[in-house]
C-alpha positions as CSV (number, residue, x, y, z in Angstrom):
1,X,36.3,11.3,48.6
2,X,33.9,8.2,49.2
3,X,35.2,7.8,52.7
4,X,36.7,10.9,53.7
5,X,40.6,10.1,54.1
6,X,43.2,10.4,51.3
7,X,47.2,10.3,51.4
8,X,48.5,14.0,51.8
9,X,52.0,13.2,50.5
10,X,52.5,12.4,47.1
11,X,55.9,12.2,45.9
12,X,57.9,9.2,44.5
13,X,59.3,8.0,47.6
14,X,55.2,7.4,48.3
15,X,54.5,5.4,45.7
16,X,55.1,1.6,44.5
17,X,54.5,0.6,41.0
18,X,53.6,-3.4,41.4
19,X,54.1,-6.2,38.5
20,X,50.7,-5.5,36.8
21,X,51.2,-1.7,36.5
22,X,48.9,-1.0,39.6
23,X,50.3,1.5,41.7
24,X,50.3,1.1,45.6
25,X,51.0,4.4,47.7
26,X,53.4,3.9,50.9
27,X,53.6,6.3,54.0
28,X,50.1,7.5,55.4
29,X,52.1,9.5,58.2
30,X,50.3,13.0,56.4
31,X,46.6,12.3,55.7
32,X,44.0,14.3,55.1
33,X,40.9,13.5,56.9
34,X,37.2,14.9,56.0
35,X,34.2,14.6,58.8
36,X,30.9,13.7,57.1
37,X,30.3,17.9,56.3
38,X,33.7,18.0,54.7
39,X,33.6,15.1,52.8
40,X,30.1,16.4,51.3
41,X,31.8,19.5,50.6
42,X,34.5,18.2,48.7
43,X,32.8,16.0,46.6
44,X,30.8,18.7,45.6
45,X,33.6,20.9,44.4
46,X,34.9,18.4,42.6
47,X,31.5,17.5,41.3
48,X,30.7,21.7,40.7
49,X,33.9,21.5,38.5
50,X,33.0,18.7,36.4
51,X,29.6,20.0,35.5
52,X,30.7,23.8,35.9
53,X,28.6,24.9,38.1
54,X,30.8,28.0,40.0
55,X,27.5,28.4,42.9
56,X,28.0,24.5,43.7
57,X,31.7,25.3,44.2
58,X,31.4,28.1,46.0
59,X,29.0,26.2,48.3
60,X,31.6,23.9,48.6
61,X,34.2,26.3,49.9
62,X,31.8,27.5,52.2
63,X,31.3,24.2,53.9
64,X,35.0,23.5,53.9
65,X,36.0,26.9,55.8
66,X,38.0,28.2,52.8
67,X,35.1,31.0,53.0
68,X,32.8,32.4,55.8
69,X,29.6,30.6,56.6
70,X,27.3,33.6,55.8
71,X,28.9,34.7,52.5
72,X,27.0,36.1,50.1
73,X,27.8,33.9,47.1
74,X,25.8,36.2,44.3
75,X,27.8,38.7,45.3
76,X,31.2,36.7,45.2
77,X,29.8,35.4,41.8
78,X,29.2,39.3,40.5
79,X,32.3,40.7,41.9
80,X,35.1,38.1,40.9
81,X,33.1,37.8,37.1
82,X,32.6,34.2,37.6
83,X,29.4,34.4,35.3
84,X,31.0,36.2,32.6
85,X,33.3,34.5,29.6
86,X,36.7,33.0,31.2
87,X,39.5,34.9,30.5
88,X,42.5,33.5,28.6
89,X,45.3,34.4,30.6
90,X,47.7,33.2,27.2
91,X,45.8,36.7,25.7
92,X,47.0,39.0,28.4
93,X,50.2,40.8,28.9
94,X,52.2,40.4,31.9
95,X,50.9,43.8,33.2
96,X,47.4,42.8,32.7
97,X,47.7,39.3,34.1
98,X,49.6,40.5,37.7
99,X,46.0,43.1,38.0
100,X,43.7,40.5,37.4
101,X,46.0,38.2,40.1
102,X,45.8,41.7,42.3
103,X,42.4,42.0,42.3
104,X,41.2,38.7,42.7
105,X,43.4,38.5,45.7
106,X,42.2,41.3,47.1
107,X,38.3,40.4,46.0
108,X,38.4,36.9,47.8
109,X,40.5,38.7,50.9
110,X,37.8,41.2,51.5
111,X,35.4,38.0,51.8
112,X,37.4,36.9,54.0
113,X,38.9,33.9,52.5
114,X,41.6,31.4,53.7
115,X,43.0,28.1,52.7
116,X,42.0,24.8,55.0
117,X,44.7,22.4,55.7
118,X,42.7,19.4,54.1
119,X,42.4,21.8,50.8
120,X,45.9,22.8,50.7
121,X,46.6,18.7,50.9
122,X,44.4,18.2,47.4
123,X,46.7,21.1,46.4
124,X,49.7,19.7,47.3
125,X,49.2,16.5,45.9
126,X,47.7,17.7,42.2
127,X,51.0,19.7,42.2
128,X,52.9,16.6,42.8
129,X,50.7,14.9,40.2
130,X,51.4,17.9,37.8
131,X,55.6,17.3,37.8
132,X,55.3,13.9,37.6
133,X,53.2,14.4,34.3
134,X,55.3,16.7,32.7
135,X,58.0,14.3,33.4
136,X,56.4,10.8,32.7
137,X,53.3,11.4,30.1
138,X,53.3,15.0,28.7
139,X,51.4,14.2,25.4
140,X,48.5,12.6,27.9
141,X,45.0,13.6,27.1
142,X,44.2,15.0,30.4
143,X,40.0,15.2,29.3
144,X,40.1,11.7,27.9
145,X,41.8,10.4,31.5
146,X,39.1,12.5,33.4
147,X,36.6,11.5,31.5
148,X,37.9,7.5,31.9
149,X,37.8,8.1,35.6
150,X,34.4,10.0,36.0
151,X,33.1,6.9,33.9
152,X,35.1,4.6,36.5
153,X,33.0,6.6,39.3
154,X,29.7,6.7,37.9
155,X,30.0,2.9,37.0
156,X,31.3,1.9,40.1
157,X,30.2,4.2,42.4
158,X,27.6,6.4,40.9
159,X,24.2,6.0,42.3
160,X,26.2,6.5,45.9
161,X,27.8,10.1,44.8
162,X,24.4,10.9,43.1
163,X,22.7,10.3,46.7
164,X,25.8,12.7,48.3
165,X,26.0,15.1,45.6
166,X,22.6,15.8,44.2
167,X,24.3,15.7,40.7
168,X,25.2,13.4,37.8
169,X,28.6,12.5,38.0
170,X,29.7,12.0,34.4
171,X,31.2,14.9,32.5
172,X,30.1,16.3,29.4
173,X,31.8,16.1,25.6
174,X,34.9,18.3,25.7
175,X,37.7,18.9,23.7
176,X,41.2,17.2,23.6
177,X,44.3,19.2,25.7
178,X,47.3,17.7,26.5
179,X,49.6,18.0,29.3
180,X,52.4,19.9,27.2
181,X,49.5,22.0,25.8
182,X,49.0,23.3,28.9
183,X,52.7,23.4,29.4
184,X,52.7,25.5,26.6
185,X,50.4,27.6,27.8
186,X,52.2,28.4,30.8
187,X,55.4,28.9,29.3
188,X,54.1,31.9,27.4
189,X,52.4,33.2,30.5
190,X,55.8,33.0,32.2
191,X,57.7,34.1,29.4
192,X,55.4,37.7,30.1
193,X,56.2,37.7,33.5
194,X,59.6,37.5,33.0
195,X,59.8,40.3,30.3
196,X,57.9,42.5,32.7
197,X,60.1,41.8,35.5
198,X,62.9,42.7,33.5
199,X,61.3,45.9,32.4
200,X,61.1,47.1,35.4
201,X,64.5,46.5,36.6
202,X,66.1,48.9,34.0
């Protein structure tokens, strides 16, 4: 995000572990590359989610064409509940957890909202990144890694993505969570899903 280009193709064909533990990543035939705007944009929604600030991410999305220019982001705000209490999807039944995946849908649709190929990339790759963690390092602190690399950034690279951003960098205190907590986690949500499919087959 410092320089706008990153691998789009994670997988572990991509990737060379060398004799110090460093790892190397091979292949840069799918790339995703940000102009100066993008790149901006990016930072800042990975920034907005670090601080939690859901206007700077929505700002963000604006600038990366994953919503229109003009949106109206109070109203996006009021009407997706973004500045009321998060929701524990582990809380809901399956029933109550396909409505709220209904309406959001239809909330951002009616906004008009689409997923860039540079975001779908970043996807892409945290999903590889997500398998490989299950498999590898499933007892990881995922907070304690982010916080180790936010630290990296601001150390390394702070005063630079202060000038970009606007913001400070480093993360605040939060709680320990695990990779197989939030394994966990979604096994019960699937678990739901799976009972209500099966409801509704008899």
């Amino acid at each position: 995000m410092l320089f706008g280009v990153f691998h789009g193709d994670l997988h572990g064909g991509n990737l060379f572990v060398q004799p110090g533990g460093r790892v190397a990543l091979l292949d840069y035939g799918i790339t995703g590359r940000l102009d100066e705007t993008r790149r901006l944009a990016f930072l800042r929604l990975l920034m907005g989610g670090t601080v939690n600030d859901v206007r700077l991410q929505l700002g963000a999305l604006c600038d990366l064409g994953a919503l229109p220019k003009d949106t109206d982001l109070d109203a996006v705000v009021r009407d997706l509940g973004l500045d009321q209490p998060v929701k524990d999807p582990t809380t809901m039944s399956a029933d109550e957890l396909i409505g709220e995946i209904r309406e959001l849908t239809k909330s951002l649709l009616a906004y008009g909202a689409r997923m860039p190929k540079e975001l779908m990339l970043f996807v892409k790759d945290l999903l590889f990144l997500d398998g490989a963690m299950a498999s590898l390092a499933p007892d990881v602190d995922l907070f304690a890694e982010i916080t180790d690399i936010a630290a990296y950034f601001a150390t390394h690279h702070g005063e630079r993505i202060a000038r970009d951003v606007g913001i400070d960098p480093l993360a605040p205190d939060v709680e320990r969570i695990t990779h197989r907590d939030l394994q966990q986690r979604r096994e019960t949500i699937r678990k739901r899903m799976e009972e209500r499919a099966h409801r509704r087959r008899r």
